[in-house]
mmCIF file of the N, C-alpha and C atoms, coordinates in Angstrom:
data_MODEL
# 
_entry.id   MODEL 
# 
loop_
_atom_site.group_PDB 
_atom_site.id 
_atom_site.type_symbol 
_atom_site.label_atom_id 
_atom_site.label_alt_id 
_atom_site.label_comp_id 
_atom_site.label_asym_id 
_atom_site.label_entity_id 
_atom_site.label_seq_id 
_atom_site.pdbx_PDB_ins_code 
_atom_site.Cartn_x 
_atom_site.Cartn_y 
_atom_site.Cartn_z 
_atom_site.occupancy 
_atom_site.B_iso_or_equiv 
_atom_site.pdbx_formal_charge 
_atom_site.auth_seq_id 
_atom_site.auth_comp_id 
_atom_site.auth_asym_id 
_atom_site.auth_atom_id 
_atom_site.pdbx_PDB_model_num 
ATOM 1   N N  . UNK A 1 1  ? -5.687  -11.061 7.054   1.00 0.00 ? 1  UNK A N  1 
ATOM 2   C CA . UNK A 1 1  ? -5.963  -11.550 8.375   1.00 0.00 ? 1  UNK A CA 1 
ATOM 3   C C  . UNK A 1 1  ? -7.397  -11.202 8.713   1.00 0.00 ? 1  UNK A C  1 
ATOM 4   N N  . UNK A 1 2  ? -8.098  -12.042 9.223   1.00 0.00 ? 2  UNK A N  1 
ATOM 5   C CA . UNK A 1 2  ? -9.558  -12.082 9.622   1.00 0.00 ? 2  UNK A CA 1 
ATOM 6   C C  . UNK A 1 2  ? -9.572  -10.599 10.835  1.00 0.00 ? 2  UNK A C  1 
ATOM 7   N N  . UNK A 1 3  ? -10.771 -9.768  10.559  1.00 0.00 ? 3  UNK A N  1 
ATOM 8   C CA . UNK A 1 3  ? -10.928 -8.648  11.010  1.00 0.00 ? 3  UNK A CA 1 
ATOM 9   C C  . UNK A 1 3  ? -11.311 -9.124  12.892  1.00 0.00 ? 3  UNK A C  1 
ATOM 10  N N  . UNK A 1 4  ? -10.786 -8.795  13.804  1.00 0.00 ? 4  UNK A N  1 
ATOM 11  C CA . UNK A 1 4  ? -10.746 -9.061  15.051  1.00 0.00 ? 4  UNK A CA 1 
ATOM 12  C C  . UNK A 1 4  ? -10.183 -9.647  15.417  1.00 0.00 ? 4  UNK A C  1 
ATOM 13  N N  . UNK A 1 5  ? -8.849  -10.509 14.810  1.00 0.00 ? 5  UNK A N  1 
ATOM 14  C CA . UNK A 1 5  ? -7.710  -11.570 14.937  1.00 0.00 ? 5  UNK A CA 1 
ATOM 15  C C  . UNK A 1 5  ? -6.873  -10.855 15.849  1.00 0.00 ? 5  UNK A C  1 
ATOM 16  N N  . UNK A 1 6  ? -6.665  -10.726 17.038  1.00 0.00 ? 6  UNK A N  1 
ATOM 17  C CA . UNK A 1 6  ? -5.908  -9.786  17.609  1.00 0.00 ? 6  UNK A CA 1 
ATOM 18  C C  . UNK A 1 6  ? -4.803  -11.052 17.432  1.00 0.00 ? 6  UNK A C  1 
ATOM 19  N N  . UNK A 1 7  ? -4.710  -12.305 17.957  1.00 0.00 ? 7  UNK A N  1 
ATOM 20  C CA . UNK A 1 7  ? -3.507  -12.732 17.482  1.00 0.00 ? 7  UNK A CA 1 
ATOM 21  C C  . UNK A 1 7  ? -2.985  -13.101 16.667  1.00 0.00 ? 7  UNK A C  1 
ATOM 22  N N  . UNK A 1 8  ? -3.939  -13.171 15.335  1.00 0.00 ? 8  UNK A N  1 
ATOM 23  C CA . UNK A 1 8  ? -3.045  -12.634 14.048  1.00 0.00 ? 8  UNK A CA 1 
ATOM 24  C C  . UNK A 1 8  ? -2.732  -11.577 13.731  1.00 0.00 ? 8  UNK A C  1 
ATOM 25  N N  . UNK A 1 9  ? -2.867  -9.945  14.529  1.00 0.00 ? 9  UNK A N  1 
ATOM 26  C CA . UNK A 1 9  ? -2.513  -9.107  14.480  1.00 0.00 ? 9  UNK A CA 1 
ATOM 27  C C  . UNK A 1 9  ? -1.423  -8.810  15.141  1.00 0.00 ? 9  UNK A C  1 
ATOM 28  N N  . UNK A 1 10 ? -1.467  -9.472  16.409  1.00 0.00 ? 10 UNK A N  1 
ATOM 29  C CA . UNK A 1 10 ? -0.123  -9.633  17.200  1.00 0.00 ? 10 UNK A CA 1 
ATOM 30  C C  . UNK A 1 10 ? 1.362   -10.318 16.509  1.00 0.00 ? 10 UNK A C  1 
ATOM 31  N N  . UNK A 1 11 ? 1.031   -11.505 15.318  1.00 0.00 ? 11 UNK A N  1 
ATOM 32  C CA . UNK A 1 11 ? 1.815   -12.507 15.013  1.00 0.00 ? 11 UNK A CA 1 
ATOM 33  C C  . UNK A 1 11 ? 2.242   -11.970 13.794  1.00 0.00 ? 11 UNK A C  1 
ATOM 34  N N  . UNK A 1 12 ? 1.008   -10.757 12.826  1.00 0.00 ? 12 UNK A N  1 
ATOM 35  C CA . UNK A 1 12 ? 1.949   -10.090 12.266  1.00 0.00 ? 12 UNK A CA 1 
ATOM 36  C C  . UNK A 1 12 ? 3.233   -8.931  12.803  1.00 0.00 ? 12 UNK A C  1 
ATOM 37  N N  . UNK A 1 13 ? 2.772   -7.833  13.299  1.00 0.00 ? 13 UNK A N  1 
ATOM 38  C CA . UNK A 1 13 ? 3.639   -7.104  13.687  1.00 0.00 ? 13 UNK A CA 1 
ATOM 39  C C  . UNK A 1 13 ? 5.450   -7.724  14.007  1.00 0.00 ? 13 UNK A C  1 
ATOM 40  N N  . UNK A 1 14 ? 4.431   -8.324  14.865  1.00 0.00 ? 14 UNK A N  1 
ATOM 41  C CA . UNK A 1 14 ? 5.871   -9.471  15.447  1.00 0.00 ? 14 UNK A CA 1 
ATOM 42  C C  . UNK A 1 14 ? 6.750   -9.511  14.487  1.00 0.00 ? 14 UNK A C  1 
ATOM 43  N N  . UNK A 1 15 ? 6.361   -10.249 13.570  1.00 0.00 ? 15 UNK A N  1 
ATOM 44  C CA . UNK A 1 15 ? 6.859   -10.737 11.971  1.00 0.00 ? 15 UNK A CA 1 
ATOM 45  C C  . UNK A 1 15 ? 7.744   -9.791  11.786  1.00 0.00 ? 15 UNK A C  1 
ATOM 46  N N  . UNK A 1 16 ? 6.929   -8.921  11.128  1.00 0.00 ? 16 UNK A N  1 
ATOM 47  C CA . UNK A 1 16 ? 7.182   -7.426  10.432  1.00 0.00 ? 16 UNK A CA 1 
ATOM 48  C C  . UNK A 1 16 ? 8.316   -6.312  11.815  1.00 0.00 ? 16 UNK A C  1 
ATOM 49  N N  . UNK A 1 17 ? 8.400   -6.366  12.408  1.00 0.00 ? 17 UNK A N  1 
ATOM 50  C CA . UNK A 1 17 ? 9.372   -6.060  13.736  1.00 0.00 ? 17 UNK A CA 1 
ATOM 51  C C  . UNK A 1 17 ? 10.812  -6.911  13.333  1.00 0.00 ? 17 UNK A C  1 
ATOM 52  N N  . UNK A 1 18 ? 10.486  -8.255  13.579  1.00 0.00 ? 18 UNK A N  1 
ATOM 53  C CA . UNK A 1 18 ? 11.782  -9.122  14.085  1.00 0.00 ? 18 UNK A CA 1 
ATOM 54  C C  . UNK A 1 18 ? 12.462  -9.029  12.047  1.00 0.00 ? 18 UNK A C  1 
ATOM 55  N N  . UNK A 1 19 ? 11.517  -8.668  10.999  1.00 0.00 ? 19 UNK A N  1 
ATOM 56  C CA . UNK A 1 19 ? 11.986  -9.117  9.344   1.00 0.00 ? 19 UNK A CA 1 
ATOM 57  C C  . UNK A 1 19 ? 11.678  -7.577  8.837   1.00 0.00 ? 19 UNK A C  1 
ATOM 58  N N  . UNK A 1 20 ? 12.434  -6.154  9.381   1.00 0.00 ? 20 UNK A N  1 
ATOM 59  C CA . UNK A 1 20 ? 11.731  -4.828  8.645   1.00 0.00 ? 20 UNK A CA 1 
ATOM 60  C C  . UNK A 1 20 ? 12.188  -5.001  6.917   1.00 0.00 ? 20 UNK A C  1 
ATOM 61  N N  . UNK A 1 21 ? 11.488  -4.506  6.230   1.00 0.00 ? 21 UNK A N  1 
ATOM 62  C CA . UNK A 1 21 ? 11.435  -4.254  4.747   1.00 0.00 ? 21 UNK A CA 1 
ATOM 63  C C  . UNK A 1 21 ? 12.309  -3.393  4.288   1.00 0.00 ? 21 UNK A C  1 
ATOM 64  N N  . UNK A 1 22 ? 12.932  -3.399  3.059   1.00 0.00 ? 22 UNK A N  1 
ATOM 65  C CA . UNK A 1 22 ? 14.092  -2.448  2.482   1.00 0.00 ? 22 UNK A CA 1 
ATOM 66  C C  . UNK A 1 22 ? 12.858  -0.961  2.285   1.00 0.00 ? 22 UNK A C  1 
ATOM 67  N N  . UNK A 1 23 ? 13.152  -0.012  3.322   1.00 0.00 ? 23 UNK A N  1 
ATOM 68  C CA . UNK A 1 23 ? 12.499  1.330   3.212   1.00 0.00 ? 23 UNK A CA 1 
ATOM 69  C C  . UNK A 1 23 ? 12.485  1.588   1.843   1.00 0.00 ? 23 UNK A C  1 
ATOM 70  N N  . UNK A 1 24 ? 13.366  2.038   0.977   1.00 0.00 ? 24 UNK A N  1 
ATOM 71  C CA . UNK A 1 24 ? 13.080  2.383   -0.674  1.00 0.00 ? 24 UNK A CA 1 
ATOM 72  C C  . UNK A 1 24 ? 12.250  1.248   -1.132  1.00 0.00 ? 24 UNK A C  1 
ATOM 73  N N  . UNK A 1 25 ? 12.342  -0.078  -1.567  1.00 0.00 ? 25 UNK A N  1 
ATOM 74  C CA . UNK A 1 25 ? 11.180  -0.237  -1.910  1.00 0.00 ? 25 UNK A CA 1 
ATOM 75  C C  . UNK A 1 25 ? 9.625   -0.123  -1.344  1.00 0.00 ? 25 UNK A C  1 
ATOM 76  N N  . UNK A 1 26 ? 9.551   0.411   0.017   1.00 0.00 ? 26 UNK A N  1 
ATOM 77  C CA . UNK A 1 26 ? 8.417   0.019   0.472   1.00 0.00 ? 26 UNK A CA 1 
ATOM 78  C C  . UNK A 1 26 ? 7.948   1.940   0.284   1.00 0.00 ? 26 UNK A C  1 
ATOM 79  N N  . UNK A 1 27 ? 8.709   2.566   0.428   1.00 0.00 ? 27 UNK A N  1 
ATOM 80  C CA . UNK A 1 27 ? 8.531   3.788   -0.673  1.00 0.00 ? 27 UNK A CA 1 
ATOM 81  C C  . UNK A 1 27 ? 8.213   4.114   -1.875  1.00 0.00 ? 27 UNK A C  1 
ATOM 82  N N  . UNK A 1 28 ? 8.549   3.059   -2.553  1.00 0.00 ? 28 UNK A N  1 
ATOM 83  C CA . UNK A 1 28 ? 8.733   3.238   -4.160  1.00 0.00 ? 28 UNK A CA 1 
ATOM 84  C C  . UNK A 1 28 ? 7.281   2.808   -4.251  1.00 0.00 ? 28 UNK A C  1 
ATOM 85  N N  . UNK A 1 29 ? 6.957   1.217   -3.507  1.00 0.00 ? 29 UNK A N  1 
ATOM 86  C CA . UNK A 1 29 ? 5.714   1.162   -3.546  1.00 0.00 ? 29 UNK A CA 1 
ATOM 87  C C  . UNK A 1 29 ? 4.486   2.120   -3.280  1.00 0.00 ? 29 UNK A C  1 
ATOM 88  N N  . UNK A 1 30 ? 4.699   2.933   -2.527  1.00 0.00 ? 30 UNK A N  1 
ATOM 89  C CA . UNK A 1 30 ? 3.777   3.757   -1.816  1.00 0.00 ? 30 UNK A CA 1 
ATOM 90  C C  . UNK A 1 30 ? 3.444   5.100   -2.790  1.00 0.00 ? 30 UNK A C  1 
ATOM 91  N N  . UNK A 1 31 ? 4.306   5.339   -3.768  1.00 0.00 ? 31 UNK A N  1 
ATOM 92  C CA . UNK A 1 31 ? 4.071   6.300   -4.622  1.00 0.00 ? 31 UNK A CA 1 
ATOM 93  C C  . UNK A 1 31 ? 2.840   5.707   -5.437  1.00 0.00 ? 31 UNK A C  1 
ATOM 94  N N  . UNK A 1 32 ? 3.020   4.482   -5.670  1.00 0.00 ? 32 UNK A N  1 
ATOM 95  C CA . UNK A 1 32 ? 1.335   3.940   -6.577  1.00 0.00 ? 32 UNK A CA 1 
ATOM 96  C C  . UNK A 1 32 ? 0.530   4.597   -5.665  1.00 0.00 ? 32 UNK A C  1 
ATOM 97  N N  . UNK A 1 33 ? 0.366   4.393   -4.635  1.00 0.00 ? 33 UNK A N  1 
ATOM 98  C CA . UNK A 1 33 ? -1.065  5.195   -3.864  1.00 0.00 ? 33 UNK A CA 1 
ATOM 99  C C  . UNK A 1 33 ? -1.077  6.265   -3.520  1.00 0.00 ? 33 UNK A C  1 
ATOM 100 N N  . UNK A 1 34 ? -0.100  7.637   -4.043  1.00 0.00 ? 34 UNK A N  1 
ATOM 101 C CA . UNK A 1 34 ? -0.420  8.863   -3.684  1.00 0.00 ? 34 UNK A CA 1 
ATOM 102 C C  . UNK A 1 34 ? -1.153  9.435   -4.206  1.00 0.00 ? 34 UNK A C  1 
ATOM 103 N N  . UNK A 1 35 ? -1.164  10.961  -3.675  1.00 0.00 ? 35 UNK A N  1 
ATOM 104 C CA . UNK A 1 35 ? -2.446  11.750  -4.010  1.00 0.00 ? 35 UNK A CA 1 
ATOM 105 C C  . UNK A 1 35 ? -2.625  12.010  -5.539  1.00 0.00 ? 35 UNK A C  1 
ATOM 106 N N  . UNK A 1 36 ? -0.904  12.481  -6.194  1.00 0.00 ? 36 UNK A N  1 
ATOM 107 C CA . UNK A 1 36 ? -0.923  13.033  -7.635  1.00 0.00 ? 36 UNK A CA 1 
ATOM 108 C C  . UNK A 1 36 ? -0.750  11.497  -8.462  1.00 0.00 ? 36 UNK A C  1 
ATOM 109 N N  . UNK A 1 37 ? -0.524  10.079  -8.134  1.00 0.00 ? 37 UNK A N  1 
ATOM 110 C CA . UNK A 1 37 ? -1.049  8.979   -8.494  1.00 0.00 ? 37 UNK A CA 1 
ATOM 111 C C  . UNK A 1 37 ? -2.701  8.509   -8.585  1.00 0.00 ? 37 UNK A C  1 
ATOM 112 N N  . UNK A 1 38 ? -3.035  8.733   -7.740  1.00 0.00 ? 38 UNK A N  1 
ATOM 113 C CA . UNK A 1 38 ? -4.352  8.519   -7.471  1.00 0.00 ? 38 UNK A CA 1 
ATOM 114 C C  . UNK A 1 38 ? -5.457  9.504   -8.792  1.00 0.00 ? 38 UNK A C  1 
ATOM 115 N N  . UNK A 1 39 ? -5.020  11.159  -8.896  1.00 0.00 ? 39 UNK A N  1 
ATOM 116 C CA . UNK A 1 39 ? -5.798  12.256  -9.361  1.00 0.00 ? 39 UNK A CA 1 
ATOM 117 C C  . UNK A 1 39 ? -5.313  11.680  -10.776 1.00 0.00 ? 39 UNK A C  1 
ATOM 118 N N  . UNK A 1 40 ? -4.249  11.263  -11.548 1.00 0.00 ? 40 UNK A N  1 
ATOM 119 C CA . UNK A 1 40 ? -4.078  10.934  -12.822 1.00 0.00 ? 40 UNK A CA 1 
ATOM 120 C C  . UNK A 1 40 ? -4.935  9.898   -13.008 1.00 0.00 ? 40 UNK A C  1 
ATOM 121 N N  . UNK A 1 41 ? -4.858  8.767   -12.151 1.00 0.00 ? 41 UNK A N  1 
ATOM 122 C CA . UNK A 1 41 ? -6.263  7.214   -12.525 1.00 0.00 ? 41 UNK A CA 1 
ATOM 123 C C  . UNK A 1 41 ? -7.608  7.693   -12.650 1.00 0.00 ? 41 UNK A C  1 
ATOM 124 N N  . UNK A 1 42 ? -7.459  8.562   -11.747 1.00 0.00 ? 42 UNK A N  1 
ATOM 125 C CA . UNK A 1 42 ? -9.338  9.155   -11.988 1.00 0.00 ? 42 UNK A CA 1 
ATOM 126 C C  . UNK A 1 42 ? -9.222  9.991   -13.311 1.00 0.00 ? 42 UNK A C  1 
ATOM 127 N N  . UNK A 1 43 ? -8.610  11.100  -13.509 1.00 0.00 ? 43 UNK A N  1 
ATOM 128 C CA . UNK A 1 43 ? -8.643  11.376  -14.843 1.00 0.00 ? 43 UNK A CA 1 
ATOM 129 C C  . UNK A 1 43 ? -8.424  11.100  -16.120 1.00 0.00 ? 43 UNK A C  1 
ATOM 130 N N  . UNK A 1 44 ? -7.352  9.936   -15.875 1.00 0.00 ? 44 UNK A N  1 
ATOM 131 C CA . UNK A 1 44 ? -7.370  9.179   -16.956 1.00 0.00 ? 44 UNK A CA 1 
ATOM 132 C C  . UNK A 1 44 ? -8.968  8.450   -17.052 1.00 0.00 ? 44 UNK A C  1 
ATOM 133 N N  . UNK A 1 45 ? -10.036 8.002   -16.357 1.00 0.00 ? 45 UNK A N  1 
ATOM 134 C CA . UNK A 1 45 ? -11.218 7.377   -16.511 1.00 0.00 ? 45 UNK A CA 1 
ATOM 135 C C  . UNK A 1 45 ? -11.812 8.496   -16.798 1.00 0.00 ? 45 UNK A C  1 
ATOM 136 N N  . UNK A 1 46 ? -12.211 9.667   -16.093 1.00 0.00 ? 46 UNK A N  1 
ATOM 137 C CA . UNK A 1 46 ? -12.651 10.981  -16.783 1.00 0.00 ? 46 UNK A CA 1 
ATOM 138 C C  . UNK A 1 46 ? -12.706 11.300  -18.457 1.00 0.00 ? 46 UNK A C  1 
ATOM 139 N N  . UNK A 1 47 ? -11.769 10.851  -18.602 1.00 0.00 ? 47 UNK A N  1 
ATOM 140 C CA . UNK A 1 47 ? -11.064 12.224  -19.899 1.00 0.00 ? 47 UNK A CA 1 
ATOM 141 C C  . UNK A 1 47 ? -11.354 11.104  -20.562 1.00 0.00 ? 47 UNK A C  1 
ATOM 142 N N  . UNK A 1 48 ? -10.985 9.795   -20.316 1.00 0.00 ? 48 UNK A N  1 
ATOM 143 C CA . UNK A 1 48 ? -10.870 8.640   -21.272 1.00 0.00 ? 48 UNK A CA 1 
ATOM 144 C C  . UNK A 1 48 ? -9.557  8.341   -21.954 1.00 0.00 ? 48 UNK A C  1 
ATOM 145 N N  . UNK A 1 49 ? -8.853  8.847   -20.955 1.00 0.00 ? 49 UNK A N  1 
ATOM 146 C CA . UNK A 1 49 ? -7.173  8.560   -21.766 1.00 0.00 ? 49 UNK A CA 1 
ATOM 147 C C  . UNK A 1 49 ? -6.711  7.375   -22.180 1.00 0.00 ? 49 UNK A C  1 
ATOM 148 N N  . UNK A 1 50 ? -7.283  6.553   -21.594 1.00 0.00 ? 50 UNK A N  1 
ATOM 149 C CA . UNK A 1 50 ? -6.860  5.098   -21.778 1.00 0.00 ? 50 UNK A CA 1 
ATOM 150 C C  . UNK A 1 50 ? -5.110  4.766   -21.389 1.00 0.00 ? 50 UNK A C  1 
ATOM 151 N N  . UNK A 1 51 ? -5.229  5.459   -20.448 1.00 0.00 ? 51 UNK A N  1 
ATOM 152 C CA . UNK A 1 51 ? -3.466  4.954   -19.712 1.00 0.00 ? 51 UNK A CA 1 
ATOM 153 C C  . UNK A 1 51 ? -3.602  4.212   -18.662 1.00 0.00 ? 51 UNK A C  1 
# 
């Protein structure tokens, strides 16, 4: 959504309110972006692990 869209910001929520997401997957997803996710990608480029 275009940055200052307040009513595409409004029209998401809305969305996302009236259609909520299955919590475990939107968890499961969220582990890709944690902290001890995050510190293995950088060290894998560090070290050169190639994972």
């Amino acid at each position: 959504m275009p940055v200052g869209d307040d009513a595409a910001m409004a029209r998401a929520l809305s969305e996302t309110l009236d259609d909520p997401r299955d919590p475990g997957r939107l968890q499961e997803r969220a582990r890709a972006f944690s902290l001890d996710a995050a510190v293995d990608r950088y060290l894998d480029l560090l070290l050169d692990r190639g994972s």
